[in-house]
N, C-alpha and C positions, 0 to 999 in steps of 0.2 A: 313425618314432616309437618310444622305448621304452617297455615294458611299464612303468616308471615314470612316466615322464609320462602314459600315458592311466589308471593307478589314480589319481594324482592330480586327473587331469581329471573322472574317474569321483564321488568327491569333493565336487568343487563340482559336479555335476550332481546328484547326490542329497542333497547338505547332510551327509552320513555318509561315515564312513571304511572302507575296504573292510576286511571280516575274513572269515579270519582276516590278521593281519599279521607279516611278511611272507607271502604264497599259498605255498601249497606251491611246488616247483621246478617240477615238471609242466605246473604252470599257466602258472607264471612263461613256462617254453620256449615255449610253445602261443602266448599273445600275443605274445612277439617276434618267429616268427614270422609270426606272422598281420599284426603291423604293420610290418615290416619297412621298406618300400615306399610313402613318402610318397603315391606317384600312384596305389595302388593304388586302384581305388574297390567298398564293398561296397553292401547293398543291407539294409532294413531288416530282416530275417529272419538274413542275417550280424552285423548291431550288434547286434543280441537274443542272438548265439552269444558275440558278446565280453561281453556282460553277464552273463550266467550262470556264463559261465569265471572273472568276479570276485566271482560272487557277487551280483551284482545282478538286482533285478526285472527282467523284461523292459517291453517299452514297446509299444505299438500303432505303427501305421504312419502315421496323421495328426502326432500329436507327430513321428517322426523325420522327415518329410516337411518338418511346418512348422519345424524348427531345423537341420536338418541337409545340406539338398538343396536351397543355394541356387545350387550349377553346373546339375545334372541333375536333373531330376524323378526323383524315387525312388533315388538313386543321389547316396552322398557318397564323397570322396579322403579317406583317412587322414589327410593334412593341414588340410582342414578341418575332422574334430572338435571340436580347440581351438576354432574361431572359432563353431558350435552351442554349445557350453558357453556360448560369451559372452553371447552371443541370450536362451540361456532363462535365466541371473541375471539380465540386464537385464529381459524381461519377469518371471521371479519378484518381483525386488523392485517394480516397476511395481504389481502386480497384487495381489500375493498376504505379500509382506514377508517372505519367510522363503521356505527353499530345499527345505525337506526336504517341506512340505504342498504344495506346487508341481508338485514331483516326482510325488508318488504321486497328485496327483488327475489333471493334464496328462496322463501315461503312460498313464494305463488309459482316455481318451476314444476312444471306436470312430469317432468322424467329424469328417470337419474341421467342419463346422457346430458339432459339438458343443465343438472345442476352439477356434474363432473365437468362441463365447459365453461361455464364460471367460475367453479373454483379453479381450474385449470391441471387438471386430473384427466384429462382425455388419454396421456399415456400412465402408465404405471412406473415404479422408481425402477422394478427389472426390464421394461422394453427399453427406457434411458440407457440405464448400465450396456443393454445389448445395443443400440445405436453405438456406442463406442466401438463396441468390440466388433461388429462388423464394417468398422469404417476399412476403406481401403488403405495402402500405405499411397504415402507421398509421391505424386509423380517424380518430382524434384525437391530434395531438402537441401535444408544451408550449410554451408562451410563452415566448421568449427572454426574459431578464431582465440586461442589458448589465453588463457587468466591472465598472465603477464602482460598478453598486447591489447588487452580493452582497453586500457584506459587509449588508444591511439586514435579511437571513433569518437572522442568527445570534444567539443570542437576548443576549449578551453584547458582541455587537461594535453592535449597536442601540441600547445602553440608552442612550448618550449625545445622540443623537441625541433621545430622549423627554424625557432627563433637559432639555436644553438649550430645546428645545421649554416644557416648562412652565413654567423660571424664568425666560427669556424672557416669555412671554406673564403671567407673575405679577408679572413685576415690572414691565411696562408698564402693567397696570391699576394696581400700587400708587400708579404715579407721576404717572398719570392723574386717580387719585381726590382725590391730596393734592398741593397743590404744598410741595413742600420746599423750604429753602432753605440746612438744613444736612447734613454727611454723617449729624451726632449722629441728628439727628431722622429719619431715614432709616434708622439703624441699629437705634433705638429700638423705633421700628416692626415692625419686622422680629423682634427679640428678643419682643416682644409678642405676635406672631403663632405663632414659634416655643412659648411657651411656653402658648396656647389648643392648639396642636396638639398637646403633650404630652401636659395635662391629657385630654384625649380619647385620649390611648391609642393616637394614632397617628404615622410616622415623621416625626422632621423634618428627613432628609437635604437637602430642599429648600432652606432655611430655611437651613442650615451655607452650602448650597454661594450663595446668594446675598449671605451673608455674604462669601466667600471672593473671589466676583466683584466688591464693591463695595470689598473692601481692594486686590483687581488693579489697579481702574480709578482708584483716588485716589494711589498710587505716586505719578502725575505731579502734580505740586503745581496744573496749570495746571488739572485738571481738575473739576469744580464739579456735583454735582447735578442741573442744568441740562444740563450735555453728555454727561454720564452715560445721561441721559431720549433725547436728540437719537442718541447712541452704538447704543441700544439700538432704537428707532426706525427706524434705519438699517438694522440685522443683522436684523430681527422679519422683514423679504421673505424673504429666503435661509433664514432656521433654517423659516419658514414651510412655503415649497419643500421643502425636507430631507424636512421634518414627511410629508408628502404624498407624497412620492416614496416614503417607508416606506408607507404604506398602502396606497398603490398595488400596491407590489414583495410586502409581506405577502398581499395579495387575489390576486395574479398566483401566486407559491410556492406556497400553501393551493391553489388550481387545478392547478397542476401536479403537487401530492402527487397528488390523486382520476386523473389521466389517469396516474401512472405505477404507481397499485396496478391501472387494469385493463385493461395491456398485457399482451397474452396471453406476447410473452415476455422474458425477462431474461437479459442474457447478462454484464453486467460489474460489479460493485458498487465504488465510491470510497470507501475508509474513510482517513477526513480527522481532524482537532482542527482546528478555525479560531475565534481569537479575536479578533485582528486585522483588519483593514479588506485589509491586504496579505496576509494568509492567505488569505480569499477571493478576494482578484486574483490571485495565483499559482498555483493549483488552479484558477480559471478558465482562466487562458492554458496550461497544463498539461492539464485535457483537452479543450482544445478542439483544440490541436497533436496530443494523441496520436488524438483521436479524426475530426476534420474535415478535418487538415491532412497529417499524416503519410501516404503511401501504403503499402501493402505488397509489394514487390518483384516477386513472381510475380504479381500481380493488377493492378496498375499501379492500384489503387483506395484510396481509405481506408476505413476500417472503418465508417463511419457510409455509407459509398456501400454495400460489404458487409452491409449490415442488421444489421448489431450494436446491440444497444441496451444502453444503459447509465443506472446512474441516478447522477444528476450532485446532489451534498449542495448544491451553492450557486444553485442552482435550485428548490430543495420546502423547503417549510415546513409546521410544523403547532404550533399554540400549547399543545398539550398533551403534557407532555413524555410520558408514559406512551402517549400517542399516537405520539408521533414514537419512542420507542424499537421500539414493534409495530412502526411500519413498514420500521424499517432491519431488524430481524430479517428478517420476512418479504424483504426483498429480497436479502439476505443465503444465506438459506435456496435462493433459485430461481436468484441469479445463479450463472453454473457458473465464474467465477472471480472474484479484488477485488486491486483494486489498492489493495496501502499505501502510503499516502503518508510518507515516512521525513522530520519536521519538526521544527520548533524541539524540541519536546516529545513525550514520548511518554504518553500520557492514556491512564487506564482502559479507555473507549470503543473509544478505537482498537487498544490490545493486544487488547482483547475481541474484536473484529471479527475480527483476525488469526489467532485463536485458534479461535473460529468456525469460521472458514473451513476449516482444515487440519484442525479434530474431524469437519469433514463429510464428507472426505477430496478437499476439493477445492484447487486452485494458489492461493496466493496471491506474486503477483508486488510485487515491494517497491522503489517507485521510491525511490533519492536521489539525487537531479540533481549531476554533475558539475559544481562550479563552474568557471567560466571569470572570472578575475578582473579582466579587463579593463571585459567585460562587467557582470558584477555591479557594478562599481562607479557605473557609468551609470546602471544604475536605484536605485541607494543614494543616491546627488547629488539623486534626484527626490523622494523620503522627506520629509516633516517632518521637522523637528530633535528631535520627540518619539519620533518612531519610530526616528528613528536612536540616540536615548540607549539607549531597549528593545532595541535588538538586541546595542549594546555591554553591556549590565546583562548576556542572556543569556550573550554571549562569555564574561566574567568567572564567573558561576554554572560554566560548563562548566570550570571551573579551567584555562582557555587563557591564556599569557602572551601580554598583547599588547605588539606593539612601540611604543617610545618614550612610556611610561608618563605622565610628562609634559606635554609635546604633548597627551594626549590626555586627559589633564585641563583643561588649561586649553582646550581646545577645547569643550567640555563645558558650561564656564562660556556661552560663549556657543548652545550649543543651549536650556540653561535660560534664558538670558535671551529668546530669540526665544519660548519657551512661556509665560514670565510674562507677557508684553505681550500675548499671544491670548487675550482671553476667552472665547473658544467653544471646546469641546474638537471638537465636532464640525464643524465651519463653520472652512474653512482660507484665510484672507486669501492668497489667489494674488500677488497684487501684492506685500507684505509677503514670501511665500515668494520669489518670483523676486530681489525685490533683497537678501534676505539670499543668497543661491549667487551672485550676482554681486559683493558685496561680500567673501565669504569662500570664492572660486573656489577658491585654491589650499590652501587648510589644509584646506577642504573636500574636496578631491581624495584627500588625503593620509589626511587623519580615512579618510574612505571605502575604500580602499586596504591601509589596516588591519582595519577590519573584514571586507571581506572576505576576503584576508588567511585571518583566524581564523576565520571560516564556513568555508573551503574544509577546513581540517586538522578543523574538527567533523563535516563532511558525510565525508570520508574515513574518519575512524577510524567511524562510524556506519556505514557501508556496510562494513567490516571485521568489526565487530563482528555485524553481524546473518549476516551471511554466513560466519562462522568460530568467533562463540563463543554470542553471544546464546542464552538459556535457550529463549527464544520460539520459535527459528527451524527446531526439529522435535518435531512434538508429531504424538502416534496419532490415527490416525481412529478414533472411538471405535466405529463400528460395524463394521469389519475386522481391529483391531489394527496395520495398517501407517503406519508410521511416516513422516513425510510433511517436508518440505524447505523455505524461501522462497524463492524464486528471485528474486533482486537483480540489479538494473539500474541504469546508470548515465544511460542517455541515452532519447530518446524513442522513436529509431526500431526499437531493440531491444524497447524494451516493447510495442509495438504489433506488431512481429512474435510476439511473444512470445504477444499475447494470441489471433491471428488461431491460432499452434498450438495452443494450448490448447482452442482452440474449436472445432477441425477433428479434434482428436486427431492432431494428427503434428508434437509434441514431439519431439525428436534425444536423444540421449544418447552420453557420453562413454562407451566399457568400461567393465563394474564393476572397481574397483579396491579392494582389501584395506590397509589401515592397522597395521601391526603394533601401533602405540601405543595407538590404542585397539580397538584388535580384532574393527573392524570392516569391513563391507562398504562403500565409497557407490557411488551409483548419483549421477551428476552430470550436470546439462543443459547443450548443447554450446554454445548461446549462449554465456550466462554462466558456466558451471562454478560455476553453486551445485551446492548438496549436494542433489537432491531426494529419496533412498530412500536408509534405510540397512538395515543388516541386524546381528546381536550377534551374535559367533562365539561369547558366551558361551554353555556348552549347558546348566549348571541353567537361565540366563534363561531362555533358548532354547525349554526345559520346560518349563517352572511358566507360561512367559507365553500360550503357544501353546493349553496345555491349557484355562486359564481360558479365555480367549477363545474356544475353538471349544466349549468348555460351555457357553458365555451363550448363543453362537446358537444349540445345539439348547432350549436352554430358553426 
């Protein structure tokens, strides 16, 4: 090695440049010398002698021990100092964000105890592992609530379900009490009622939308007042059912809130947006795979065998929103990682969440499922024609050209007509559904094909973006100043590894590597090669940022 590369290595081990520059000659001879001889190996009393010769502090023997002496106990090759340099940036930026406060606290630690609680190695990644496996089981665990009925705890994906419930059950007593014989005098009525409800100050969305239901049902000329009464009559069992199955699933959620605020622990948080009926089924099947299904390689177990617990948004409910925000905090607050869910939209809530997370200086792992467009298209064919219109609307919002413009107009025509003839928004005619995909298999295919298709290029540039430019994707822990990373994922079985390290503490890491463009440090995880720690080579930042910060905490 020469005396230029170890001043250089000298460098990123202290964050500072050696002065004076260039060293006198003397010196200069003295380390070449001394380094002559790749295999030579010194001892840490000899690396104290080459620090001085540059001008630098000397170091304790635990620090050189723990970065330097991973051949021989006590005892580094000239050749490995490079590879110790590497060791303490990757843990610097891990730990501490910055090179130079790393350096001088690290160095002058008298016992390895003392420099394992700094870096925060007090436990080992097997007594972790073993903390899981002797957790006790759950005094009390939650109520499963099946993939069909999630979407029932969302306070927007329900409302139809309510809404359809009452002008259901209102317009059968209307029709009940009077007999009609005309649409007029049905209409009439209705307008009458609508306009007692104004006058009282209160809404008459009811009153619009039963209007709305009785121009649906007369379209067909054949249809009469009378069949209208018989129509509705018919659908009151099922909207009925619905009706009840929300109360149920709302009573069962509200239970499951009280059993997940007093589980003693928290280890995973889901920060979700679901508005959709298909938003809570996908986030269903999503963590149930990553958490029931998926195994972890060295454990041959899954993470719910593991005793990981997590709290799962399509499972708790709580009717007050002020309520339900305390509660995601606080879960938030104990869980020691969250998975983002990277989806149609990106909401308030869920940046918040995100944002949360990495101010606390903890991982947040950010799934976006790699689409497979075979596959996707299989469960798009299963969709109503409504929800597949919704997903095309988004397509276009995301300013995506879809192919054969056309085509997928006039295909269109026919998803609006299969949703005019549905009266119930919430209540899905099965029979009606099956033979419209059997009568428009193949445009159907196609239609489908397209859209996903355009999902695949929205979910790719999304996982680009959050991993390479997004504003969100490094923000400080605001109680250490270091600067903190998202680590993106494409698939399941990575995220679940992902989470079981984060949770054990034995995270990989790729070398720090230096960016000339932006004049940085990153510090990147080996999985996936996000960015998790970075570091400014700017050194007024450098200054002004460090100082404030280590001013708040003695204050």
């Amino acid at each position: 090695m020469k005396s230029k590369e170890f001043l250089k290595l000298l460098e990123l081990l202290t964050g500072k440049p050696v002065h004076p520059s260039p060293l006198p000659p003397s010196d200069l001879k003295f380390l070449d010398a001394a380094l002559t001889n790749d295999d030579t190996t010194i001892d840490y009393s000899q690396f104290n002698e080459l620090l001085l010769m540059a001008n630098k502090d000397r170091v304790e023997s635990p620090f050189f021990e723990r970065f330097f002496c991973s051949q021989k106990p006590g005892l580094c090759q000239v050749r490995s100092i490079a590879e110790g340099v590497r060791k303490f940036q990757a843990l610097a930026m891990l730990r501490f964000g910055n090179f130079i406060y790393a350096f001088r606290m690290l160095s002058k630690l008298h016992s390895r105890e003392e420099l394992a609680e700094a870096l925060g190695e007090q436990k080992s990644i097997s007594d972790r592992e073993d903390s899981f496996q002797h957790r006790r089981a759950r005094i009390v665990n939650i109520q499963d609530i099946p993939r069909e009925d999630t979407f029932l705890v969302g306070y927007l994906s329900a409302n139809q379900v309510r809404e359809d419930y009452r002008l259901a059950t209102g317009l059968l007593k209307l029709l009940e009490e009077e007999q009609y014989s005309t649409w007029t005098d049905l209409q009439n009525d209705l307008d009458a009622m609508g306009e007692g409800i104004e006058k009282a100050g209160d809404r008459t969305v009811l009153i619009k939308q039963g209007t709305r239901l009785l121009n649906k049902f007369r379209q067909d000329s054949a249809n009469t007042v009378v069949t209208f009464k018989e129509r509705i009559k018919r659908d009151i069992n099922e909207i009925n059912e619905l009706y009840q199955r929300l109360q149920l699933t709302l009573a069962k959620a509200t239970e499951n809130t009280d059993v997940y605020l007093t589980w003693d622990h928290m280890d995973v948080y889901f920060a979700t947006s679901m508005r959709k009926a298909w938003e809570f089924e996908d986030l269903y099947d999503f963590v149930h795979e990553l958490m029931e299904r998926q195994t972890i390689k060295a454990k041959d177990k899954t993470l719910n065998e593991l005793n990981v617990r997590y709290f799962d948004p399509t499972q708790s409910f709580d009717q007050n929103r002020v309520n339900k925000g305390l509660i995601e905090s606080l879960m938030l607050k104990r869980a020691a990682c969250t998975v983002y869910s990277v989806q149609d939209t990106d909401t308030l809530g869920k940046d918040s969440e995100l944002a949360a997370t990495l101010a606390q200086g903890k991982p947040v792992i950010a799934f976006a499922p790699e689409i497979e467009i075979d596959v996707r298209v299989e469960q798009l064919k299963q969709r109503r024609p409504g929800d597949l219109k919704h997903r095309l609307q988004w397509i276009l919002y995301e300013g995506i050209a879809i192919e054969d413009p056309y085509f997928v107009n006039s295909f269109v025509t026919r998803l609006d007509r299969f949703e005019d003839e549905t009266l119930w928004q919430s209540v899905t005619d099965k029979a009606r559904l099956t033979q419209f995909q059997i009568d428009n298999a193949e445009e159907l295919n196609r239609f489908c094909t397209i859209v996903a298709s355009a999902e695949k290029q929205i979910y790719d540039k999304r996982c680009f973006t959050l991993k390479n430019t997004h504003p969100l994707a490094i923000q400080v822990n605001l109680e250490t100043g270091v600067a903190n990373g998202v680590l993106v994922v494409r698939d399941v079985e990575t995220c679940a590894e992902l989470i079981w390290r984060v949770l054990t503490n034995s995270l990989e890491f790729n070398p720090p590597s230096y960016d000339d463009d932006t004049k940085c440090w990153y510090l990147s995880e080996s999985l996936t090669g996000s960015v998790y720690r970075v570091v400014t080579a700017n050194e007024k930042l450098t200054n002004c940022f460090w100082n404030f910060y280590q001013q708040r905490s003695i204050n």
